[in-house]
C-alpha positions in Angstrom: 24.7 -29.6 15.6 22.7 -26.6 13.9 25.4 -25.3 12.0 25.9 -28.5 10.5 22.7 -28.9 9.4 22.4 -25.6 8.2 25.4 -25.9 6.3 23.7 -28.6 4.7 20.8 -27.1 3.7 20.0 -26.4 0.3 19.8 -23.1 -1.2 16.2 -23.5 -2.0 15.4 -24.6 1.5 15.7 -20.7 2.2 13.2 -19.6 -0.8 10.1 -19.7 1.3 10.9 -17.6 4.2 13.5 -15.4 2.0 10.3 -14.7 -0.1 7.8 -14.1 2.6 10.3 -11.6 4.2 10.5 -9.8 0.6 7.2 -9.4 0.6 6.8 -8.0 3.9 9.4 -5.4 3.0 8.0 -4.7 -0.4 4.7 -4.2 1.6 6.8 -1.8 4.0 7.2 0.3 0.8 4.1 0.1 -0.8 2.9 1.7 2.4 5.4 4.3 2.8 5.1 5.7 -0.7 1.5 4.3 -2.2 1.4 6.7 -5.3 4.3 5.5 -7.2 3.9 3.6 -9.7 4.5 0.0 -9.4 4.1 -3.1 -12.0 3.3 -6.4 -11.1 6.4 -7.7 -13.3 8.5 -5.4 -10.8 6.7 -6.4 -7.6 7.5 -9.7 -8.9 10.9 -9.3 -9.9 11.7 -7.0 -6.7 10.7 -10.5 -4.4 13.0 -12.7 -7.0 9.8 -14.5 -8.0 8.1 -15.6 -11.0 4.8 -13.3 -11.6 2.5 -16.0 -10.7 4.5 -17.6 -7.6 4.2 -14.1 -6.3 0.9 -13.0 -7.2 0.3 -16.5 -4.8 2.8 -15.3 -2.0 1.0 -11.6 -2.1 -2.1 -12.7 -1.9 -1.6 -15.4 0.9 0.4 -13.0 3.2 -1.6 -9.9 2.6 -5.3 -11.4 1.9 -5.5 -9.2 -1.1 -3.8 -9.0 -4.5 -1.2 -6.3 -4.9 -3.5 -4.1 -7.1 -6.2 -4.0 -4.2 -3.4 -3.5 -1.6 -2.1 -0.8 -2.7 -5.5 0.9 -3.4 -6.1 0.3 0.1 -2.8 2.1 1.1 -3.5 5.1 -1.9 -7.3 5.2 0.3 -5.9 5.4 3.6 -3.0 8.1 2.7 -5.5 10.0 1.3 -7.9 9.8 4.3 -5.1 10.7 6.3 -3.8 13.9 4.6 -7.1 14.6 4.2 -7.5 14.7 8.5 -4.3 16.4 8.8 -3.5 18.8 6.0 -5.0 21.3 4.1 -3.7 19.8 0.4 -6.2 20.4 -1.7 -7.9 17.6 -2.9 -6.2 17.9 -6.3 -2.8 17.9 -4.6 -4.1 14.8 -2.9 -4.9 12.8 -5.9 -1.6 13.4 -7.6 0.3 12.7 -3.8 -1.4 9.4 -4.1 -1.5 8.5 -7.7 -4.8 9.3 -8.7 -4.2 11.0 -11.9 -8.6 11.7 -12.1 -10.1 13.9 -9.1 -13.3 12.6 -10.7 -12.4 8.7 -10.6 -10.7 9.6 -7.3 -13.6 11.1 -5.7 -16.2 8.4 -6.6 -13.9 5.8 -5.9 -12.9 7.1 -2.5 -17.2 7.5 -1.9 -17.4 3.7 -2.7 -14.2 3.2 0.4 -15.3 5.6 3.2 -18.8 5.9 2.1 -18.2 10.0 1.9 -16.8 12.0 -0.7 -13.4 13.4 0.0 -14.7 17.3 1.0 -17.3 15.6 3.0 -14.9 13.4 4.9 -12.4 16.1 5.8 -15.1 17.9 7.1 -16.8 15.4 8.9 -12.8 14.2 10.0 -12.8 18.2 11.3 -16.3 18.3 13.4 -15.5 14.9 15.4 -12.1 16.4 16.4 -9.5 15.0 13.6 -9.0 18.5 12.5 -5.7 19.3 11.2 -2.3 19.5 12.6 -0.7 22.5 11.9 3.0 22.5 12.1 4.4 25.1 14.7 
């Protein structure tokens, strides 16, 4: 009975959750590698969706546009290496696409409330110091 409705079904009876699990990978990407450059015509185009139909999509299954999610994933790699490495801040930036320190630094103040040197230090005094690999 459910392969013969299935095999009924429509192409475009798919779209929806064929997008939505797009999405959800293209998310799984943006938060693997959050400094590489990314239009919203390719987001778009990597989901199969018209620009607008996806900026709807993004924005429904991530509660932010994909400009602002991927800041938030640039943020919180930074804040990570930040906790766990000794890049230098510069090396930072460029990791996560920040091609400013300055715009980087001020921005990051305005997410965490701390610059960057503060917040590795403070990450280092309440026992998020690095890990060193051995």
């Amino acid at each position: 009975l459910v392969s013969g409705v299935l095999a009924r079904m429509d192409e475009h009876d798919f779209q929806p959750f064929h997008s939505d699990m797009m999405i959800e990978r293209l998310c799984a990407d943006i938060r693997e590698d959050p400094g590489r450059e990314r239009t919203i015509a390719a987001l778009a185009a990597e989901c199969g969706l018209p620009v607008n139909s996806f900026l709807k999509k993004f924005r429904a299954a991530t509660g932010f546009s994909p400009y602002r999610y991927i800041l938030n994933q640039r943020y919180a790699l930074a804040a990570r290496l930040l906790e766990e490495t000794q890049m230098t801040i510069d090396a930072i930036c460029e990791q996560v696409g920040f091609r400013d320190r300055f715009h980087f630094s001020r921005e990051f103040k305005k997410v965490y409330g701390i610059p960057p040197g503060g917040y590795r230090i403070s990450a280092a005094s309440c026992g998020h110091g690095f890990k060193r690999a051995q």
